[in-house]
N, C-alpha and C positions, 0 to 999 in steps of 0.2 A: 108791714103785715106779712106772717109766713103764709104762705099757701101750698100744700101740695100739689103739685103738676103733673096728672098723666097725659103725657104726651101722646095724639092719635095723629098728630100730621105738624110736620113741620116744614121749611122753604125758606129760601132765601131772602130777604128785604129786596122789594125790584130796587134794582142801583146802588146796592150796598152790599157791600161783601164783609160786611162786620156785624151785621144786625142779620137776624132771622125773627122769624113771624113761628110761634109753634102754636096748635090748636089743643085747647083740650078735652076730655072726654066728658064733659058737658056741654060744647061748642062755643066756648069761652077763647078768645085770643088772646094774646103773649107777646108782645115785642122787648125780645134783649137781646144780648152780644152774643155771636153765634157760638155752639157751645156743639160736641160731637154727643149725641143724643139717642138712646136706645127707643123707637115706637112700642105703645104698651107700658114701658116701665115710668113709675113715678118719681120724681124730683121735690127735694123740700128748696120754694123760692123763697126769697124774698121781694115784694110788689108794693108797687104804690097802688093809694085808691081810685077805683076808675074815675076821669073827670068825668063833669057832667059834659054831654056832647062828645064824648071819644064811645069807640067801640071795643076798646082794649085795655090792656091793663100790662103796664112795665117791668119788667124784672130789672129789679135793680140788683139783687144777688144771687148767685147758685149757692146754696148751704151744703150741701152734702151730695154724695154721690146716689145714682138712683136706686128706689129701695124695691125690692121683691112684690110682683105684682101684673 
């Protein structure tokens, strides 16, 4: 599923230096591969659907570069 992503906080995965956690500006979470990320500006992802019992939701691809915003 694509999802637009404005990013308002992103951080490291504790104990993982491949994975970040990004928030976004609905307070909706994000776990994918870390990726060098402007706050503010929006990203078209690609995500899977939240499970039932998780609080997040996976980026399984960056589509494009961030768009104005």
């Amino acid at each position: 599923m694509r999802y637009q992503l404005t990013i308002v906080n992103c951080q490291w995965e504790m104990g993982n230096q491949e994975q970040m956690l990004y928030t976004d500006d609905k307070g909706e979470l994000f776990i994918g591969s870390a990726k060098d990320v402007r706050i503010g500006k929006t990203y078209e992802v690609e995500v899977d659907e939240k499970l039932l019992g998780t609080c997040y939701r996976h980026i399984i691809a960056w589509l494009d570069e961030p768009k104005s915003g």
